[in-house]
PyMOL CGO cylinders between C-alpha atoms (Angstrom):
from pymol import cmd
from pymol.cgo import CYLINDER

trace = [
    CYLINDER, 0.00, 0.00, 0.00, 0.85, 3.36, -0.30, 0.3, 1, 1, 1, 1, 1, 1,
    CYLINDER, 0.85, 3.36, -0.30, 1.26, 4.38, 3.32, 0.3, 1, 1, 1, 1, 1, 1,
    CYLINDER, 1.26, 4.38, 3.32, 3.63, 1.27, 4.03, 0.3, 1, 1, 1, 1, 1, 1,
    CYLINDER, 3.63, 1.27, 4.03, 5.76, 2.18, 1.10, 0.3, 1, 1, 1, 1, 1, 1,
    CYLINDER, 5.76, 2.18, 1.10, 5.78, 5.65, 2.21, 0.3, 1, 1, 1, 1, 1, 1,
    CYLINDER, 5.78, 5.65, 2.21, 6.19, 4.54, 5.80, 0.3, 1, 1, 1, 1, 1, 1,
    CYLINDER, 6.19, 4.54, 5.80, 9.09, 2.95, 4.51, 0.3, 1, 1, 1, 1, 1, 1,
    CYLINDER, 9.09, 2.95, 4.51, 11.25, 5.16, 2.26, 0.3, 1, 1, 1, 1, 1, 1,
    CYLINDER, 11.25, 5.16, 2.26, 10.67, 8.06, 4.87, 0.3, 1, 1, 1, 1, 1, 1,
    CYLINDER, 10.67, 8.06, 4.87, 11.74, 6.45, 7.92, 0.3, 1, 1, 1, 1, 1, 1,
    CYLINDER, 11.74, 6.45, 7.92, 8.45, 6.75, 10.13, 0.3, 1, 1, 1, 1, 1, 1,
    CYLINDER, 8.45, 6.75, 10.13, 7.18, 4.62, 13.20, 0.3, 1, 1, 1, 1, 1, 1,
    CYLINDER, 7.18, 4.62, 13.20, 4.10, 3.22, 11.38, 0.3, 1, 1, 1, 1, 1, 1,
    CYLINDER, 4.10, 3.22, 11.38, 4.87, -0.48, 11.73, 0.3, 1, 1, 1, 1, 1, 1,
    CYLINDER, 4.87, -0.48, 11.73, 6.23, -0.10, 15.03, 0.3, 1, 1, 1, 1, 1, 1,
    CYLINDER, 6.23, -0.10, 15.03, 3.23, 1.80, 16.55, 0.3, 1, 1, 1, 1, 1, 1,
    CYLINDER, 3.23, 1.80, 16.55, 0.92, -0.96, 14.78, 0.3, 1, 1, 1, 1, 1, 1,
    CYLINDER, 0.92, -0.96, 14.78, 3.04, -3.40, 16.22, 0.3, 1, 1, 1, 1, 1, 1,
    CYLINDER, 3.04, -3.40, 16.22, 2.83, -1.70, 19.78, 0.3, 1, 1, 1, 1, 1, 1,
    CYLINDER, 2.83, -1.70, 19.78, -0.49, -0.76, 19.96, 0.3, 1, 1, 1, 1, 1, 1,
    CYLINDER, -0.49, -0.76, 19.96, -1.63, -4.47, 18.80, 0.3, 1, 1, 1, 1, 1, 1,
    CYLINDER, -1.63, -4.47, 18.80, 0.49, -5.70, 21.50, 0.3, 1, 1, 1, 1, 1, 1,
    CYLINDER, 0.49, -5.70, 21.50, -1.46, -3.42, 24.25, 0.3, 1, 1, 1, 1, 1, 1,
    CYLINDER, -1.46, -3.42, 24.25, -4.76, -4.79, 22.67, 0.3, 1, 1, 1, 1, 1, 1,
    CYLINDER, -4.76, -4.79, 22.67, -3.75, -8.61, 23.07, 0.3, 1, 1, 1, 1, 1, 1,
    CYLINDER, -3.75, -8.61, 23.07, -1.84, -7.86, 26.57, 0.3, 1, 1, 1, 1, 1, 1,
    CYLINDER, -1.84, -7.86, 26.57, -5.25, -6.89, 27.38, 0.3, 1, 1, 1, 1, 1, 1,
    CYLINDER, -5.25, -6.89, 27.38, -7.03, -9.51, 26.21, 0.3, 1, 1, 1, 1, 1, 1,
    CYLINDER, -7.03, -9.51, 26.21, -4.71, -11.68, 27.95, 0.3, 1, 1, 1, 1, 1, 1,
    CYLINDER, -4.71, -11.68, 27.95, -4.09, -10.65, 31.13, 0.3, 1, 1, 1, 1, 1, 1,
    CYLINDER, -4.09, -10.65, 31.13, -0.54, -9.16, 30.43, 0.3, 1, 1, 1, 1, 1, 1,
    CYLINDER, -0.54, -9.16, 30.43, -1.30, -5.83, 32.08, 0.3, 1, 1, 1, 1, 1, 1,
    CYLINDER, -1.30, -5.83, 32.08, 2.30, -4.32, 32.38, 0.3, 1, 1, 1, 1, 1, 1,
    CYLINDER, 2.30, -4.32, 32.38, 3.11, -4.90, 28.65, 0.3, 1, 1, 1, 1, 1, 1,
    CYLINDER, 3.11, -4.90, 28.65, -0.38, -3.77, 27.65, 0.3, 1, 1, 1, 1, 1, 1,
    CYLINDER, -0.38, -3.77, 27.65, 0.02, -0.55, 29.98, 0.3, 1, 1, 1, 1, 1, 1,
    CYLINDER, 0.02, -0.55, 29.98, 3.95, 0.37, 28.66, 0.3, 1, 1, 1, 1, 1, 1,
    CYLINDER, 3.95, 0.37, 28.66, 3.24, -0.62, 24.97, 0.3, 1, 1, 1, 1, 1, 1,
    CYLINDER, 3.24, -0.62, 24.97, 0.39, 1.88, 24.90, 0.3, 1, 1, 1, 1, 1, 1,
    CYLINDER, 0.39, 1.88, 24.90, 2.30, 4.50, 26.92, 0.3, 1, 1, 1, 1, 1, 1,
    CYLINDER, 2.30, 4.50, 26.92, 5.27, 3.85, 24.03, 0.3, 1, 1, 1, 1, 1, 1,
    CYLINDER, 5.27, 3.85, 24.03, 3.11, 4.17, 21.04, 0.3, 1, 1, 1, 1, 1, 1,
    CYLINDER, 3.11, 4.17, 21.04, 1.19, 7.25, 22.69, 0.3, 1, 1, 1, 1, 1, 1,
    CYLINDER, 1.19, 7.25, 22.69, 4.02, 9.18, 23.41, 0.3, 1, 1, 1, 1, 1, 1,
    CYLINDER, 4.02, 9.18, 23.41, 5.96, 8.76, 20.32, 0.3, 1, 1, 1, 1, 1, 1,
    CYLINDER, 5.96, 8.76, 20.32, 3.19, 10.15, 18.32, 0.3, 1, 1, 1, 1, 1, 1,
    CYLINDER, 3.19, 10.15, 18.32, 0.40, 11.38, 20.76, 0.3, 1, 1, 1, 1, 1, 1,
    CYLINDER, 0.40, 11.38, 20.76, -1.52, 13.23, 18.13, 0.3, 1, 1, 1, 1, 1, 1,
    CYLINDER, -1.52, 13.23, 18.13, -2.39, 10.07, 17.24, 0.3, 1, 1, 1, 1, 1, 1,
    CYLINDER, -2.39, 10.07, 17.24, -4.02, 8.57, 19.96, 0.3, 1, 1, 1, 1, 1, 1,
    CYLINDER, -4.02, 8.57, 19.96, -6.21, 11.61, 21.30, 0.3, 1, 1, 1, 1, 1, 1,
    CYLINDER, -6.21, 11.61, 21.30, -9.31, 9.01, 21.82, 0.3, 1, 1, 1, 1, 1, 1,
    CYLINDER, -9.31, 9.01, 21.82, -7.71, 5.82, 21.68, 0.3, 1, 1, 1, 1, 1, 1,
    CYLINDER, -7.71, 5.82, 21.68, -5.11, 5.98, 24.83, 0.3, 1, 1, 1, 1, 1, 1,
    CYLINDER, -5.11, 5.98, 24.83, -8.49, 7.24, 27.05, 0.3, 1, 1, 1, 1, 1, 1,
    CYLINDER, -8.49, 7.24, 27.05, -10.68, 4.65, 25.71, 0.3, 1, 1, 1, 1, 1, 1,
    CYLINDER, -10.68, 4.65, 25.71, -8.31, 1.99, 26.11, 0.3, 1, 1, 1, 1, 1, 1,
    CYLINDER, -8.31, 1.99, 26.11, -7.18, 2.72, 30.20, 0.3, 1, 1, 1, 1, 1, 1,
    CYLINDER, -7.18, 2.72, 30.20, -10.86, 3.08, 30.29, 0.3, 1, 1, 1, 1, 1, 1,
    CYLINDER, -10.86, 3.08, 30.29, -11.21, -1.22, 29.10, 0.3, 1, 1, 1, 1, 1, 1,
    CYLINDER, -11.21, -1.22, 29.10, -8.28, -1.72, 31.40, 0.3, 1, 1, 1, 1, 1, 1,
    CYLINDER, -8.28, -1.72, 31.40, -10.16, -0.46, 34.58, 0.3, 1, 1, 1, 1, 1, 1,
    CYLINDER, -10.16, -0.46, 34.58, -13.35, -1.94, 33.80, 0.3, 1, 1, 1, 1, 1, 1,
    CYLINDER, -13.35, -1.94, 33.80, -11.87, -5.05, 32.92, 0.3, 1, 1, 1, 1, 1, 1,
    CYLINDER, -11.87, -5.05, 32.92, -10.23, -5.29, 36.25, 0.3, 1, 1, 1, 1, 1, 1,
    CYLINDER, -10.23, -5.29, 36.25, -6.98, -4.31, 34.91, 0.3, 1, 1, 1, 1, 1, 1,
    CYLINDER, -6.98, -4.31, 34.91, -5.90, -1.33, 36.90, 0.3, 1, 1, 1, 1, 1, 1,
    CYLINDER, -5.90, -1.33, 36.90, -1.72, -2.37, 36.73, 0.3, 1, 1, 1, 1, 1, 1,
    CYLINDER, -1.72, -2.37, 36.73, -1.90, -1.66, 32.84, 0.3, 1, 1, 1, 1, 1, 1,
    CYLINDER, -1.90, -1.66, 32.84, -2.98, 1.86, 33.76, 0.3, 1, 1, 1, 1, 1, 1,
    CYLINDER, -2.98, 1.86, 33.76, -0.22, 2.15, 36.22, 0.3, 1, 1, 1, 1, 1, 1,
    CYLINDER, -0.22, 2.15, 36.22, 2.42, 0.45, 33.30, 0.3, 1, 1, 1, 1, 1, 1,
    CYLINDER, 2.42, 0.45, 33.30, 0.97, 3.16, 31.35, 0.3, 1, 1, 1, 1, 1, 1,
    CYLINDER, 0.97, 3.16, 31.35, 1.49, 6.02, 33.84, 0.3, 1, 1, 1, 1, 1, 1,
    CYLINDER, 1.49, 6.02, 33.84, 4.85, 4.74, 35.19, 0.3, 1, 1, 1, 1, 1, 1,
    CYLINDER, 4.85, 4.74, 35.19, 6.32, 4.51, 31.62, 0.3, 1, 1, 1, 1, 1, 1,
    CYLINDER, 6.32, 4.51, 31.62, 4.78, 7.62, 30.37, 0.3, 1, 1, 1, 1, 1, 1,
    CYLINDER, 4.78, 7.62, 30.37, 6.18, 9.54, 33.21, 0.3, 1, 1, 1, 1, 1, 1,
    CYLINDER, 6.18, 9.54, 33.21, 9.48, 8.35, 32.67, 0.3, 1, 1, 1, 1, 1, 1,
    CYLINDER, 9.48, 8.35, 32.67, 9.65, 9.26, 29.33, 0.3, 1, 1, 1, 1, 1, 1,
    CYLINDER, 9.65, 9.26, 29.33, 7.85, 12.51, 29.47, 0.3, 1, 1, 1, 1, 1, 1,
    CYLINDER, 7.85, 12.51, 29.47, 10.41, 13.66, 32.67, 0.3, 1, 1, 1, 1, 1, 1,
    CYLINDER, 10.41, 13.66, 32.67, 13.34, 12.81, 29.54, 0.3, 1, 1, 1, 1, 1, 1,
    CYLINDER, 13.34, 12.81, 29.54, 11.46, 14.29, 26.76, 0.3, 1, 1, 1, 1, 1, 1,
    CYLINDER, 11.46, 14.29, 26.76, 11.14, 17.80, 28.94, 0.3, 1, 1, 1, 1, 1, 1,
    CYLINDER, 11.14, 17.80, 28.94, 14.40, 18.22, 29.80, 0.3, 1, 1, 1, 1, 1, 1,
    CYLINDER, 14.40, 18.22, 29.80, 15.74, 17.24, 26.51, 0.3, 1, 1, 1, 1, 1, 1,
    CYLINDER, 15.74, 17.24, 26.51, 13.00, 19.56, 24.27, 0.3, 1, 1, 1, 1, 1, 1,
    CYLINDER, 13.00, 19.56, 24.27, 11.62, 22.87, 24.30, 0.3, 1, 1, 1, 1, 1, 1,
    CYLINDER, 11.62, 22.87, 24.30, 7.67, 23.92, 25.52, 0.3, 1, 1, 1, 1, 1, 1,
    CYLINDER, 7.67, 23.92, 25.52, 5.62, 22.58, 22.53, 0.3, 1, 1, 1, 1, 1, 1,
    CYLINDER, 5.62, 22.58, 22.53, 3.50, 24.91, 20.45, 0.3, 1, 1, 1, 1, 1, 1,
    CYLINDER, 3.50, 24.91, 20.45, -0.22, 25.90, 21.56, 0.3, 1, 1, 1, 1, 1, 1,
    CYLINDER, -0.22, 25.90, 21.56, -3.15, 24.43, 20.98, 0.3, 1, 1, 1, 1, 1, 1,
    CYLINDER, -3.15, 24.43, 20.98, -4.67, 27.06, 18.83, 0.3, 1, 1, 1, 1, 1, 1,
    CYLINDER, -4.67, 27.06, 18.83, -1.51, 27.46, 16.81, 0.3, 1, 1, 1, 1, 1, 1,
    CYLINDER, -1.51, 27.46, 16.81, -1.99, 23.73, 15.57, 0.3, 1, 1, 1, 1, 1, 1,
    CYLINDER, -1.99, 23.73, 15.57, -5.97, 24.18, 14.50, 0.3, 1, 1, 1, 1, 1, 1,
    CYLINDER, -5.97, 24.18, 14.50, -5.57, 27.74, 14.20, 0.3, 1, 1, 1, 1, 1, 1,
    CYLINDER, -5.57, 27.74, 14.20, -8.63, 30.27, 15.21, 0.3, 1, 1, 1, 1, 1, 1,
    CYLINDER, -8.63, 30.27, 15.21, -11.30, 29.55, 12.52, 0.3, 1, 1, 1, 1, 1, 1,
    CYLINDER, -11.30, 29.55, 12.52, -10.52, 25.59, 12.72, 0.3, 1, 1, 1, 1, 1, 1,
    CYLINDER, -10.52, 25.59, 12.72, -10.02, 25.32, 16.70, 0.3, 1, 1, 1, 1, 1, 1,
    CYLINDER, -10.02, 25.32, 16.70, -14.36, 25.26, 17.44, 0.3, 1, 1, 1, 1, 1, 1,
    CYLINDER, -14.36, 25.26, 17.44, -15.10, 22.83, 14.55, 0.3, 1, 1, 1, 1, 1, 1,
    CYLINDER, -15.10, 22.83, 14.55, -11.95, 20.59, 15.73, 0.3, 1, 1, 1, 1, 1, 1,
    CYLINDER, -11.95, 20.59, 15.73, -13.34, 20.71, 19.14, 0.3, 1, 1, 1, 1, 1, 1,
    CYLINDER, -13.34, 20.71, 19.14, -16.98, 20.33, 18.11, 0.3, 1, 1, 1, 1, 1, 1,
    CYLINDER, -16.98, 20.33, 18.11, -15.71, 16.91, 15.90, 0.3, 1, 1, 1, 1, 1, 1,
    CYLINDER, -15.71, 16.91, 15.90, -13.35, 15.59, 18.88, 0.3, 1, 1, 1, 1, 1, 1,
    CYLINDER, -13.35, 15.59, 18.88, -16.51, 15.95, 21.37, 0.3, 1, 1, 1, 1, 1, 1,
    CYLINDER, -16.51, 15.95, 21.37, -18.76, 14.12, 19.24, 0.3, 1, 1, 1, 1, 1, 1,
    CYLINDER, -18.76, 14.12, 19.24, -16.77, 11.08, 18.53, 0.3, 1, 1, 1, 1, 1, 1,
    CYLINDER, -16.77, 11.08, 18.53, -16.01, 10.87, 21.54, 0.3, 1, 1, 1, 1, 1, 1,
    CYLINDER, -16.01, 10.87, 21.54, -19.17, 10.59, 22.48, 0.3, 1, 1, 1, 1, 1, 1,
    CYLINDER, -19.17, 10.59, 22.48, -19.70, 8.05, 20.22, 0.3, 1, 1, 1, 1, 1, 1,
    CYLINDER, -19.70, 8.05, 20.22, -16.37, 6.28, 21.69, 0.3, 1, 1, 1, 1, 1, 1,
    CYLINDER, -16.37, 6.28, 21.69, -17.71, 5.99, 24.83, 0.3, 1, 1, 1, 1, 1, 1,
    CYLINDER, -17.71, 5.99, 24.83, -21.23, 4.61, 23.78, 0.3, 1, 1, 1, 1, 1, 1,
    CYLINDER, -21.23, 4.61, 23.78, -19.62, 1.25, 23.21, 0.3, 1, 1, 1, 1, 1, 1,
    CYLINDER, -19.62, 1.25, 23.21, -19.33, -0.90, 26.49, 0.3, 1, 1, 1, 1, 1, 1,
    CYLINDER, -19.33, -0.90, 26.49, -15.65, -0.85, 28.04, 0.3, 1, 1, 1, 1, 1, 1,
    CYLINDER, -15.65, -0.85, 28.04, -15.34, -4.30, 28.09, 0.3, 1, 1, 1, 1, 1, 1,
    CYLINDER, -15.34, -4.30, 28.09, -16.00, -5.01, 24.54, 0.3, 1, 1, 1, 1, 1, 1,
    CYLINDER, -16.00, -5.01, 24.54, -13.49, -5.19, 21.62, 0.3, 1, 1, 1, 1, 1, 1,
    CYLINDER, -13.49, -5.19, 21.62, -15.48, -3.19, 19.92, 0.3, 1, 1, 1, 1, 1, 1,
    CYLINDER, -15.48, -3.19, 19.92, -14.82, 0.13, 22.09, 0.3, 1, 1, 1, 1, 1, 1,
    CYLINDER, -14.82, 0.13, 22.09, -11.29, -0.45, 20.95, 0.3, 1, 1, 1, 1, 1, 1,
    CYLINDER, -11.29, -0.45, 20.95, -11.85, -0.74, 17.43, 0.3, 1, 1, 1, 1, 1, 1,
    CYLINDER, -11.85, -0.74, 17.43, -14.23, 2.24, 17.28, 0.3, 1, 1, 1, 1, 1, 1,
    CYLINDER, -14.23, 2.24, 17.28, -11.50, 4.23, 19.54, 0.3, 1, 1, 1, 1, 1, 1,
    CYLINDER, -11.50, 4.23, 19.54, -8.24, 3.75, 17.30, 0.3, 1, 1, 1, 1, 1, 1,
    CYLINDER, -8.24, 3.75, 17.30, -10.15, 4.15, 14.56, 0.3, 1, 1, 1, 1, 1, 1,
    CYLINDER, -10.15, 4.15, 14.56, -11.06, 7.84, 15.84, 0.3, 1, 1, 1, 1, 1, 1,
    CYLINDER, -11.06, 7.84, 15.84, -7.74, 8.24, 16.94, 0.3, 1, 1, 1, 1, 1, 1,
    CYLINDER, -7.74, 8.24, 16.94, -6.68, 8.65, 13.79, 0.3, 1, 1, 1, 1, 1, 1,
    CYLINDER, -6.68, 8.65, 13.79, -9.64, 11.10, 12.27, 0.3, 1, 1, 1, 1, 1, 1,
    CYLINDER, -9.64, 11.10, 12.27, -9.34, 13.04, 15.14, 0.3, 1, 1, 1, 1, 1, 1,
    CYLINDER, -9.34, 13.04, 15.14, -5.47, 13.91, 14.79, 0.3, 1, 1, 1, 1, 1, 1,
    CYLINDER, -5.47, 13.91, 14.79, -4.65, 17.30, 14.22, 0.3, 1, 1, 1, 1, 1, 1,
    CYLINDER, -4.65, 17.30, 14.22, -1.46, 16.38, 12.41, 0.3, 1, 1, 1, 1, 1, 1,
    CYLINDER, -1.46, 16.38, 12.41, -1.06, 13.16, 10.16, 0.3, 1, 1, 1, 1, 1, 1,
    CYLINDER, -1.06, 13.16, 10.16, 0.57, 12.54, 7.17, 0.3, 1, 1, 1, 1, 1, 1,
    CYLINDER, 0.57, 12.54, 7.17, -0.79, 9.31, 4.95, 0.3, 1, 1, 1, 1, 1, 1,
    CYLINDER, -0.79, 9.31, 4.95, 1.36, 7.05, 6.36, 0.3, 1, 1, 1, 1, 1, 1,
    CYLINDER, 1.36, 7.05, 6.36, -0.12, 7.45, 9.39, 0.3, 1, 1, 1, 1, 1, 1,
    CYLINDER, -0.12, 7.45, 9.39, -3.19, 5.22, 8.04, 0.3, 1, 1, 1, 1, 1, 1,
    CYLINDER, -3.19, 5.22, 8.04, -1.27, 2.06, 9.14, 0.3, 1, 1, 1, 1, 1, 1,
    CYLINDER, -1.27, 2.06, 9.14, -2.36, 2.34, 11.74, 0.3, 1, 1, 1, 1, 1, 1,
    CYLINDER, -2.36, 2.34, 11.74, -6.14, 1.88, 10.77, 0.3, 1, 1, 1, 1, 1, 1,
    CYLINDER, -6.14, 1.88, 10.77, -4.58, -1.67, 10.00, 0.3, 1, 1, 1, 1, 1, 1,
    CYLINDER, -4.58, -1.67, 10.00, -5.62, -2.72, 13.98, 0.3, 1, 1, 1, 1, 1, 1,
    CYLINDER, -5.62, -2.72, 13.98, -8.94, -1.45, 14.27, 0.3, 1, 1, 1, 1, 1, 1,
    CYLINDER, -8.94, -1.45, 14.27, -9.77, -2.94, 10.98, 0.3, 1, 1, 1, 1, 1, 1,
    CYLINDER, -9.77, -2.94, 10.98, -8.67, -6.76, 12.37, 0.3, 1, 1, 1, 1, 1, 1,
    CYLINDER, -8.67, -6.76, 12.37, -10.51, -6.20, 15.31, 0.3, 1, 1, 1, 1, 1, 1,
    CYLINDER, -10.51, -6.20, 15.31, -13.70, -4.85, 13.56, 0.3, 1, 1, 1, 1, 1, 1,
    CYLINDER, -13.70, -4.85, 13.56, -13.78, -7.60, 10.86, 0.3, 1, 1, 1, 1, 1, 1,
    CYLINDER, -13.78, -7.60, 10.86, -13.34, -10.59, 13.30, 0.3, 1, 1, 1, 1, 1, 1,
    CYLINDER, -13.34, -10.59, 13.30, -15.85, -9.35, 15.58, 0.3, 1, 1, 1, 1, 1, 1,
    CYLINDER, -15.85, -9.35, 15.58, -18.48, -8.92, 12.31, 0.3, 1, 1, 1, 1, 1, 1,
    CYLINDER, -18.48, -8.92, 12.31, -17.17, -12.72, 11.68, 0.3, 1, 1, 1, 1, 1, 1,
    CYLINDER, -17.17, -12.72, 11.68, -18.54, -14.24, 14.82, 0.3, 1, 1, 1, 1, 1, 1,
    CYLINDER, -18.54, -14.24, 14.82, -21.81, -13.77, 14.11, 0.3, 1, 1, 1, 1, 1, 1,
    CYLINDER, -21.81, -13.77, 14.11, -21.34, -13.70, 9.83, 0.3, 1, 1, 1, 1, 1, 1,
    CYLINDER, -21.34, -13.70, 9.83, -17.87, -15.45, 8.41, 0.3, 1, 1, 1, 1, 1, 1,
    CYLINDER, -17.87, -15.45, 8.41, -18.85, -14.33, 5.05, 0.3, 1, 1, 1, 1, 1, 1,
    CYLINDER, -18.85, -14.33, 5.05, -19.38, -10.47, 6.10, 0.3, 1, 1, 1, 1, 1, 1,
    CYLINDER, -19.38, -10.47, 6.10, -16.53, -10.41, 8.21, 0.3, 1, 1, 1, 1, 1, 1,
    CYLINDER, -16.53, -10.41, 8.21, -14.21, -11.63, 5.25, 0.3, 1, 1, 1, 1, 1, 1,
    CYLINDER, -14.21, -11.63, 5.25, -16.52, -8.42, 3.33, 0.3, 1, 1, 1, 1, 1, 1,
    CYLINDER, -16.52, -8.42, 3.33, -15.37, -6.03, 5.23, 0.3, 1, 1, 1, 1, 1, 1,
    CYLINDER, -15.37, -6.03, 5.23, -12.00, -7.10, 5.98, 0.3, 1, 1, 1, 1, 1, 1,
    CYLINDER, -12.00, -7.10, 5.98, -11.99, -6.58, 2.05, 0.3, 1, 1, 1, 1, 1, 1,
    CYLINDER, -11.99, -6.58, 2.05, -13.81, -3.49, 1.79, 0.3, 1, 1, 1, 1, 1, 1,
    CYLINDER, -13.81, -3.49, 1.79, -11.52, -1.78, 4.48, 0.3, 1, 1, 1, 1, 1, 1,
    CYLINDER, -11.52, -1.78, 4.48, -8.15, -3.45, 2.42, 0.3, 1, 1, 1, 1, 1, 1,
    CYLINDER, -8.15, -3.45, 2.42, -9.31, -1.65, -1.03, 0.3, 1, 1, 1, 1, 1, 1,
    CYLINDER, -9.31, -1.65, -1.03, -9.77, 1.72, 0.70, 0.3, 1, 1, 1, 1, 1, 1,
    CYLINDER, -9.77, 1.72, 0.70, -6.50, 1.77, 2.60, 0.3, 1, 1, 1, 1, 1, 1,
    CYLINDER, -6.50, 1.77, 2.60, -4.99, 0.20, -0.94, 0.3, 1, 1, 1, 1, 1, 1,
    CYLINDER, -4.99, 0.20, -0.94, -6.80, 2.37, -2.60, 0.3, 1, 1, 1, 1, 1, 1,
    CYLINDER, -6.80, 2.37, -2.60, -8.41, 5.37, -1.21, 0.3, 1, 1, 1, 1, 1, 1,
    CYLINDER, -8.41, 5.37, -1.21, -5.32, 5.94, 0.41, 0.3, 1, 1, 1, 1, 1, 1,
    CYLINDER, -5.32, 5.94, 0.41, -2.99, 5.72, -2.62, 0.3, 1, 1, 1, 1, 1, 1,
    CYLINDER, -2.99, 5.72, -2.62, -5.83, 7.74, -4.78, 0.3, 1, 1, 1, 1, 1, 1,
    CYLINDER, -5.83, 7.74, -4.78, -5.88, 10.82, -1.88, 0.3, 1, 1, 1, 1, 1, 1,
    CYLINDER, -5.88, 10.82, -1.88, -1.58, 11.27, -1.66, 0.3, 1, 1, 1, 1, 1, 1,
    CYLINDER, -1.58, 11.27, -1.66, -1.89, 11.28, -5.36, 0.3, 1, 1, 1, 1, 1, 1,
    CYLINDER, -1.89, 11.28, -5.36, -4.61, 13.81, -6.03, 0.3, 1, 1, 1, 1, 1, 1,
    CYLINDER, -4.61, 13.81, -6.03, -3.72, 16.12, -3.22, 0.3, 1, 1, 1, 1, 1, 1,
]
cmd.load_cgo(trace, "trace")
């Protein structure tokens, strides 16, 4: 695809942030609290713009799944890395200088509402964490299109949840969501 050849030939973290963040969804799933909690903090913190919904969404499974040491993984590490990061970087730009005045209500108006919709799913269900990185990454204020890699997890989890209860439609949209990060994807860096 596009993004992974991008991801590629420019250097960026996609396939290690897919590979973290799928390894704080299955440390979740199975029980593996401290990897789940400092893969997430990892992935969030090397590029947080990307996980404005998802890093909530997912300590909020953890503690209703009777997980609270992956939220203290994810604090400990995040703290740790954070205390570096200040003392080795300068204050990072405002808010409003990212969105900018005209875009800062409408970005705020969009990040309320899907998060809304985020937390309308049931903590304990995979599909809170699909429908959370998968807002993560409309939500961003700053992604390039290799960044769409990382709609590669949500995606898995979506589809094989959708194949429990219909193989066939499951294996559908697996294939739908394929063509449009194939395709869409390739088509948008392309045209714009």
């Amino acid at each position: 695809s596009q993004p992974a050849v991008l991801t590629l030939h420019n250097g960026q973290w996609g396939f290690l942030l897919v590979g973290l963040i799928s390894l704080s969804v299955l440390g979740l799933r199975g029980g593996h609290d401290l990897r789940a909690g400092g893969a997430l903090a990892l992935a969030a913190l090397a590029k947080p713009q990307l996980f404005l919904i998802s890093v909530p969404t997912l300590l909020r499974v953890a503690l209703a799944r009777g997980r609270p040491r992956a939220l203290l993984a994810f604090a400990g590490v995040a703290v740790a890395l954070v205390a570096v990061s200040i003392a080795a970087t300068a204050v990072p730009t405002a808010f409003a200088d990212l969105f900018g005045p005209a875009g800062l209500a409408l970005g705020a108006l969009l990040i309320v509402a899907l998060a809304v919709a985020v937390v309308a799913f049931h903590p304990r269900s995979d599909a809170a964490i699909a429908v959370a990185l998968a807002v993560s990454a409309v939500v961003v204020p700053y992604a390039w299109s290799y960044d769409q890699l990382l709609l590669v997890v949500p995606l898995v989890i979506a589809a094989g949840l959708v194949a429990r209860r219909s193989p066939p439609r499951g294996v559908a949209l697996m294939c739908a969501g394929s063509v449009l990060l194939l395709l869409v994807g390739t088509l948008l860096h392309t045209l714009f």
